[in-house]
N, C-alpha and C positions, 0 to 999 in steps of 0.2 A: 504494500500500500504506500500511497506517497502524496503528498500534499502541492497544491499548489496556492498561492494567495497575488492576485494580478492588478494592480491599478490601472483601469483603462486608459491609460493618459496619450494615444495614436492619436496622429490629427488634428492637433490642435494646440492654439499657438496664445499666448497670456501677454497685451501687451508691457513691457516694459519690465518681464521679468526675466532673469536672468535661465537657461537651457542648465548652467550647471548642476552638477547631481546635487543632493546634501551630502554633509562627510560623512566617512563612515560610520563615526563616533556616536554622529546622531543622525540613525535611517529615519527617512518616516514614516516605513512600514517594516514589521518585522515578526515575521511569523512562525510560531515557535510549537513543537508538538508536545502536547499534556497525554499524562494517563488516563486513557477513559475507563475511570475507576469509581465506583458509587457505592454511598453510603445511609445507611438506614436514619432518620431522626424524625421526629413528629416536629410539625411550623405547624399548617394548618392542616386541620384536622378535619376531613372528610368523613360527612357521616352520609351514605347510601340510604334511602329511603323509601320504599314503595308501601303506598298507601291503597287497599282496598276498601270497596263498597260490600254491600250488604252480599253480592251474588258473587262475590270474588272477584272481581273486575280489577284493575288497576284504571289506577286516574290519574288523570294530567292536568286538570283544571287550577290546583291551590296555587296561591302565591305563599311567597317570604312570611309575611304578617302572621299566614293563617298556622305556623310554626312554631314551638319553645323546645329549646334543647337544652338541657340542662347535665352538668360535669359534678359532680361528685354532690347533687343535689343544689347546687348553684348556677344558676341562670344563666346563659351566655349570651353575647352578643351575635348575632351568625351574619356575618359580612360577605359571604360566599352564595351564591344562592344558583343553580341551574335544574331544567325540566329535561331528562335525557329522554329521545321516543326512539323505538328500532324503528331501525327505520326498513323499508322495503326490500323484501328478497331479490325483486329482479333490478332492485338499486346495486344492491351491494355484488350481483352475480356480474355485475359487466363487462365481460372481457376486454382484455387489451389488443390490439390489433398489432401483428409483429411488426416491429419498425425498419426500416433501414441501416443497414451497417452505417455509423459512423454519421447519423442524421440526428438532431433533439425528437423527444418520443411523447407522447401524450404522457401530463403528467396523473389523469385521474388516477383517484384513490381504489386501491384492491384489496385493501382491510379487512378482513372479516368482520362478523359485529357481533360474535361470543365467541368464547373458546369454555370448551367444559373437558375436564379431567375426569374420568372416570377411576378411582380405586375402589376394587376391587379384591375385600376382605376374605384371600384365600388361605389366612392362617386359619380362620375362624369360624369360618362356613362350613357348615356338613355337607357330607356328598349328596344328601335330600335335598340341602339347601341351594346346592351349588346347580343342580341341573335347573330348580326352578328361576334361579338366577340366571341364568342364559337365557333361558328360554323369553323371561322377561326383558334384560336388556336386549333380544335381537330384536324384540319386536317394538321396545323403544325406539330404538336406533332407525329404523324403518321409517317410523312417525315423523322425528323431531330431526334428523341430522341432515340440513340444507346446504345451498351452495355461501350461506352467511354465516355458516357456522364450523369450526373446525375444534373434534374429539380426538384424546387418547384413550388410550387403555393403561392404568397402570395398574399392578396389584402388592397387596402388602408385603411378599414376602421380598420383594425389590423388584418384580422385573418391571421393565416397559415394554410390553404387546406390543403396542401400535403409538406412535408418537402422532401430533397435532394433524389430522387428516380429515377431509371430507367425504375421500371415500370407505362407502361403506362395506364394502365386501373386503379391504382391509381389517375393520372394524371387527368384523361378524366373525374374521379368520382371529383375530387378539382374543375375542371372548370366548371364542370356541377350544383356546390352548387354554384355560385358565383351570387349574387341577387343585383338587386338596392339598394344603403343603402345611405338615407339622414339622419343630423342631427335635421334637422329641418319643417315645414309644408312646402306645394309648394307654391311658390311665386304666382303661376297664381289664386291660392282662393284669397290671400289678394286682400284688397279694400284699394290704388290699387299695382296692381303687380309691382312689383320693382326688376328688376334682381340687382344681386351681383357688375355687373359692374355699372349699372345707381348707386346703391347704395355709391357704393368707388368714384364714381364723383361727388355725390351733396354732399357728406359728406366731403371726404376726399381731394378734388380737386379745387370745385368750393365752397367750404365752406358755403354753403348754409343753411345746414340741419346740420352746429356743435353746433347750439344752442347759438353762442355766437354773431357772426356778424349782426343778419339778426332777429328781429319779425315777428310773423306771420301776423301782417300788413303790415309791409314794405316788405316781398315776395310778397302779394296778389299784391300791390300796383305798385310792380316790374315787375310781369307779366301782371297786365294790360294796362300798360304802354310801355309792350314791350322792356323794357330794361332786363328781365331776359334772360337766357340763353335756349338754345333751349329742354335741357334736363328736367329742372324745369318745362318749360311751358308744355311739354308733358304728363310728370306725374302728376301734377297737373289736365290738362283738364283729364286723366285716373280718378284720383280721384271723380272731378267732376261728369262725368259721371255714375260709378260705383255707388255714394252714392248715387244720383239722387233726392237729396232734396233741388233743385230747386236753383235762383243762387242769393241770400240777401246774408249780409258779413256776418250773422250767419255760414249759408252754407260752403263760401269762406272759412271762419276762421277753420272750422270743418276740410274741405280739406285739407289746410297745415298740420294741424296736423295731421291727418292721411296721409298725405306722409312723414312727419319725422316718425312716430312711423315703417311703412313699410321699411323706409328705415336703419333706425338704427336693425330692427329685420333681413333685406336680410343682411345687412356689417357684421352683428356677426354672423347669420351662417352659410356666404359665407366665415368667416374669420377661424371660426374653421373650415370646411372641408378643406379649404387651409391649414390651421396647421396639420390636421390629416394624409394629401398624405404626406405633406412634413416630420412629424417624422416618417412614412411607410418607404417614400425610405431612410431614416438615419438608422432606424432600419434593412432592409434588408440588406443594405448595411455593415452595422456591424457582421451580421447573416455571410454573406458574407466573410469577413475579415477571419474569424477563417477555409479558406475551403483551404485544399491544391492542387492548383490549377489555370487554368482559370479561370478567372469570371470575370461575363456579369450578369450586371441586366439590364433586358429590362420591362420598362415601359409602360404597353397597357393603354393607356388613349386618351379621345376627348382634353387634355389640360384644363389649367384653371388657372383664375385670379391669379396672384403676385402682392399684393399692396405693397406698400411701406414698411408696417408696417411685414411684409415676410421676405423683401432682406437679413436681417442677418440669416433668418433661412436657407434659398436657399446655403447663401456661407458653411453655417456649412455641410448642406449636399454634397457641391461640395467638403469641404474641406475632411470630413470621407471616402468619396469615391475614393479621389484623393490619399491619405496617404494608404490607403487600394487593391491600384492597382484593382480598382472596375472599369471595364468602362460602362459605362450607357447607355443606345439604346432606344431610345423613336421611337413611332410608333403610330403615330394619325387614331383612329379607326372610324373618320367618313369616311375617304378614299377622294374622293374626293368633297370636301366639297366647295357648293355655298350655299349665304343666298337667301333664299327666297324673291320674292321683293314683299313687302307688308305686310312682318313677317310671322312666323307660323301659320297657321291657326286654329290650335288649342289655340295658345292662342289672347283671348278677349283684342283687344286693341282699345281705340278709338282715340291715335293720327295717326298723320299722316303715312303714308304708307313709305314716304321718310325718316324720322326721324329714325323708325323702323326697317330697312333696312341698313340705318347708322350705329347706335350702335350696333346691332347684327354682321353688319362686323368687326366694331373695335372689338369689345368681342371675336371674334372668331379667330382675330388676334391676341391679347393678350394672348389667349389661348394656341397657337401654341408658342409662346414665350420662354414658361416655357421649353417646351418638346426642342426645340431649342438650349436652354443657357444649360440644364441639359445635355444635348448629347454632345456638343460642347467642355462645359468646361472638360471632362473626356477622349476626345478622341475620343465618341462615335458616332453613325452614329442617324440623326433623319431622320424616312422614313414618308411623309407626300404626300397628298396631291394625293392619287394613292388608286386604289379600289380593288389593288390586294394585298390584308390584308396578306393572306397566303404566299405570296411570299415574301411580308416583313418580315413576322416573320422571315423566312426561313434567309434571309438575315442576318437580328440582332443579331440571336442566334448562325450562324455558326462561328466557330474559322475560321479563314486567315489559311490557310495551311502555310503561312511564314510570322514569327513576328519576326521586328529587335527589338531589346531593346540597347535603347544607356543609360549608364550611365555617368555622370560626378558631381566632387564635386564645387559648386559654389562658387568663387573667392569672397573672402572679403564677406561674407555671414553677413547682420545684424540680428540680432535676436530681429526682431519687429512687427513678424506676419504678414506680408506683403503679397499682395498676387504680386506672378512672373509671370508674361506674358513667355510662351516658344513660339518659332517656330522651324522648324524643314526643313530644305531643302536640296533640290539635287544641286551638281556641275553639271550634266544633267540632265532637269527633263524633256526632248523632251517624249511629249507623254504618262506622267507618271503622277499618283496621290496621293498624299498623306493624309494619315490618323494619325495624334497622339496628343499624350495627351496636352493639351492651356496652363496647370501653376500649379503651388502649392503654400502652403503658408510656410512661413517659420516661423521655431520655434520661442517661445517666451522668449527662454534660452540657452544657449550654453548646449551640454550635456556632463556630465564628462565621461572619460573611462569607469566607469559600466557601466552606461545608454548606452552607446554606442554598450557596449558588449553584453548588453540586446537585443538591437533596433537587434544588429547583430544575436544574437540566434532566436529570434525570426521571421526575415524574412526568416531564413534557416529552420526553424520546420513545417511553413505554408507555402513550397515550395515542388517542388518533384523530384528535380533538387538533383542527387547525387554530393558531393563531394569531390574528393580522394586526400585530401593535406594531408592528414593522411590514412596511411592504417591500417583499423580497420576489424577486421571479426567480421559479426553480426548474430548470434544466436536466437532463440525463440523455444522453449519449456511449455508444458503447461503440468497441474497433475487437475485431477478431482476427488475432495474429494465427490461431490456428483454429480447426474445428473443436476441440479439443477446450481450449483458454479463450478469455474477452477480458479486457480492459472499460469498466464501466467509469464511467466519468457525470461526476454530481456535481453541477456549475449551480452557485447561487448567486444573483445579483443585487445590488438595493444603491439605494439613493443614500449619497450624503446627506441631504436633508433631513433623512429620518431619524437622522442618530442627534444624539446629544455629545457633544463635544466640549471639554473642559480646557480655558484658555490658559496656556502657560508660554508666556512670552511670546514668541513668534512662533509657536507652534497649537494644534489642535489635539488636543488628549481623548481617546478613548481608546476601550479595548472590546474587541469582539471575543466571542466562543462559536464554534462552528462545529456543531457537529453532526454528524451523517448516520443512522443509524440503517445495517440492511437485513431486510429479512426476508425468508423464501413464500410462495405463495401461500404458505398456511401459518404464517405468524411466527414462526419459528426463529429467535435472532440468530444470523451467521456473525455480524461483526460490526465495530463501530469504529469512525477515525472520528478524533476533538484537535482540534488546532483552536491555539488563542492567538489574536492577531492584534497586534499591538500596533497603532495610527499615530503617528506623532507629523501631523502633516502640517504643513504651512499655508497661510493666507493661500498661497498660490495658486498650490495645489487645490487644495480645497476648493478654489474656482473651476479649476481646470476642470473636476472628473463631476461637476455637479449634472451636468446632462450625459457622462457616458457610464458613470454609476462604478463602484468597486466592486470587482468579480472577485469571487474565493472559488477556486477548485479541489473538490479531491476525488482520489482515486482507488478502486474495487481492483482485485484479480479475482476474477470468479471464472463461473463452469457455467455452458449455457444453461438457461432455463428464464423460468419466472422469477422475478423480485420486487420489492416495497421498498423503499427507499422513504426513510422518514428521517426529515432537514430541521434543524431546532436552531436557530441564530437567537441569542444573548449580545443586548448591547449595555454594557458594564456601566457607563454614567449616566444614560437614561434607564435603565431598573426596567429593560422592556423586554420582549422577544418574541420570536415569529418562528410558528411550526408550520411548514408544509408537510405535505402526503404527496409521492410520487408511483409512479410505476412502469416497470421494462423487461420486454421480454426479449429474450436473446435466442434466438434460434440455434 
């Protein structure tokens, strides 16, 4: 890649000023490359908004007024205010017509207008669960996935299926590879079975099985006395049972330890599959982050355990998804789900029927938890509890035809990583529903003007939202040295006049930020060049190039195909900047 930065100054002639160059000492242009490096911090603070009517509808009628958002129970100001509408499928499908070698190419926009991540919980899913899973997302995927929309397939145990794509029979081939994956043997061989929950309870709750409170005579001696807890006693007679070597304290003794050894081996690989969903959804969610665009990551999962020893990893993922304007949609794929009374019958149990029936409720409670906090805290919608799997999808992954976004900057802001409680309400809300984002955390430093300017380039490059505070003409042209390679070339142009320039002696002060970001026809980023362009021009000049404008060049080695080309100019003394949308296809 390689930069070019050009003062138009051919042709034309200043009377009475001197042809000499400036000295070296002091150019008046001087273009120098930055790392396009970006960083996380909350300035303003976007809260997404979709507001329903009585029949589920979404609306687009309210203004600013009819709006209060309040930060940790304190009223904000909200100085940000816009109505987003999707906008038309056969808007956003419109092809580009292939250009000419080495000719400027239509710059319309080829954005898509959602992008949804699909993860897909195949630590966690049974093989019941799993075929009705398919079977439901193919025939979402049918429904809902157009030429505005581009899906992956991820699932929790790490893979990516199918990355950001339109088409479907891609799709249909990711969800169709998606297999049970355990890290560990099945609980119901062990002697005796010990789910993930009973396990986090006698270990981590009732302290039984930490090896420190309790011998394995004083258990034995605790449940036969009736003073143990109803969980102990159950797994234990399981144990018994299972070994079936008769009942002396030999026996007994053998028992306990084989329900500690059971259940220390359910906690650690109930605790890494917990680990492995939860860095899935931080990773998709990051995957996420770099898409210009909607984004929805909808989690197909049964739910599952968050011990204690979790919650900081849960907030990190609320936190990356929150800061990443990711909203999260969870979707419980038993549908609607009763326990069994008496337990599964597939699995071998010898306590009580009532006991069993117990803990599989509580478990399956806690389960729906996860899928609950993870929806809630982002905004997102959790669909549970309902056997029309397909219609939820349908639900989750559709954009709102009308999203308010209110922004405002928080009053006396600490920087102590705190996490903020938002709410969000109507001066009328007769008949009306609301849907947005619960909170964020707040930075753990104040950030200086760069950082600022960074956080500010950077939610404008992974945006697709033009902006004309500056008017810039944007250009793309491409030269193919082989079939094979092409040299894309991103020409931006603007007028002096629109800049704000700071007068220092005989010279004009400003500085630009120029940056180019490109990505393939499905939103996918390949790569971005940042040049900062440093002006220190004279009266002179500054006359000269007022009608032929300063070009800034840079430069792509790419492979033929489709690309988006998304332009963000920063002009440092005026606080302004202009994002175009481009597009080129390269034969």
């Amino acid at each position: 890649m390689k930069f070019r930065a050009l003062l138009a100054l051919a042709c034309w002639t200043v009377p009475g000023w001197s042809q000499t160059p400036p000295s070296p000492a002091q150019p008046e242009i001087l273009a120098k490359e930055a790392p396009l490096t970006f960083s996380s911090r909350v300035n303003l603070v976007s809260v997404p908004v979709v507001v329903r009517d009585r029949d589920g509808r979404a609306i687009g009628t309210l203004r600013q007024e009819d709006f209060q958002l309040f930060d940790k129970g304190k009223l904000q100001l909200i100085t940000k205010f816009s109505v987003e509408k999707a906008d038309a499928v056969a808007a956003a499908a419109t092809a580009l017509e292939p250009p000419a070698p080495a000719r400027p190419v239509s710059t319309t926009p080829v954005l898509p207008e959602r992008y949804v991540a699909y993860l897909i919980d195949d630590i966690h899913l049974q093989r019941g669960d799993l075929l009705q899973t398919r079977l439901a997302v193919n025939r979402h995927l049918d429904e809902s996935i157009d030429l505005s929309t581009r899906a992956a397939i991820f699932t929790t145990s790490g893979l990516m299926l199918a990355d950001f794509t339109a088409d479907r029979e891609k799709l249909h081939q990711a969800v169709s590879r998606v297999q049970p994956w355990t890290s560990g043997p099945d609980p119901q061989q062990d002697c005796p079975p010990v789910t993930y929950y009973l396990a986090d309870l006698l270990v981590n709750k009732l302290l039984y099985l930490d090896g420190v409170l309790f011998s394995d005579a004083q258990l034995v001696q605790m449940i036969a006395s009736g003073k143990a807890d109803a969980a102990l006693s159950s797994v234990y007679a399981e144990a018994m049972a299972c070994m079936a070597c008769g009942g002396d304290s030999a026996c007994q003794t053998q028992a306990i330890i084989a329900v500690r050894v059971a259940a220390r081996q359910a906690l650690t690989y109930g605790d890494r599959e917990t680990a492995s969903a939860l860095g899935a959804l931080k990773d998709v969610a990051r995957k996420l982050s770099a898409i210009p665009g909607s984004r929805n990551l909808v989690l197909v999962s049964p739910g599952f355990l968050l011990t204690r020893d979790h919650q900081s990893e849960e907030y990190d993922v609320l936190d990356r998804a929150i800061r990443a304007n990711v909203t999260v949609n969870t979707i419980d794929m038993r549908g609607l789900f009763t326990t069994i009374p008496g337990g599964d019958a597939s699995q071998s149990r010898s306590y009580s029927s009532s006991a069993a029936a117990s803990y599989d409720a509580t478990a399956a409670t806690q389960a729906d938890d996860i899928l609950a906090e993870l929806a809630s805290g982002t905004g997102g919608t959790f669909f549970h509890n309902d056997n029309r799997l397909k219609e939820g999808l349908n639900q989750l992954a559709a954009r709102p035809e009308y999203l308010y976004v209110l922004g405002y900057s928080p009053e006396n802001l600490k920087f102590d990583g705190t996490y903020h409680g938002l709410k969000v309400t109507l001066r009328n809300s007769a008949n009306l529903t609301l849907q947005a984002r619960r909170g964020y955390w707040a930075p753990r430093h104040a950030a200086d003007p760069a950082e600022a300017a960074r956080e500010e380039i950077q939610e404008t490059v992974f945006s697709r939202d033009e902006i004309l505070d500056l008017p810039v003409d944007l250009q793309t042209e491409f030269f193919k040295p082989t079939d094979e390679k092409a040299e894309l070339t991103v020409s931006v142009r603007l007028k002096p006049e629109s800049l704000v320039f700071r007068k220092a002696g005989d010279r004009n002060h400003d500085t630009l930020t120029v940056v180019a970001g490109l990505f393939d026809a499905n939103g996918n980023y390949i790569a971005g060049i940042q040049k900062v362009v440093e002006l220190r021009l004279r009266d002179q000049t500054l006359a000269a190039v007022a009608n032929s404008g300063i070009v800034v060049k840079e430069d792509f080695h790419v492979a033929p195909g489709r690309y988006v080309v998304r332009l963000v100019v920063r002009d440092a003394e005026g606080q302004t900047m202009a994002a175009r949308n481009g597009g080129v296809e390269i034969p």
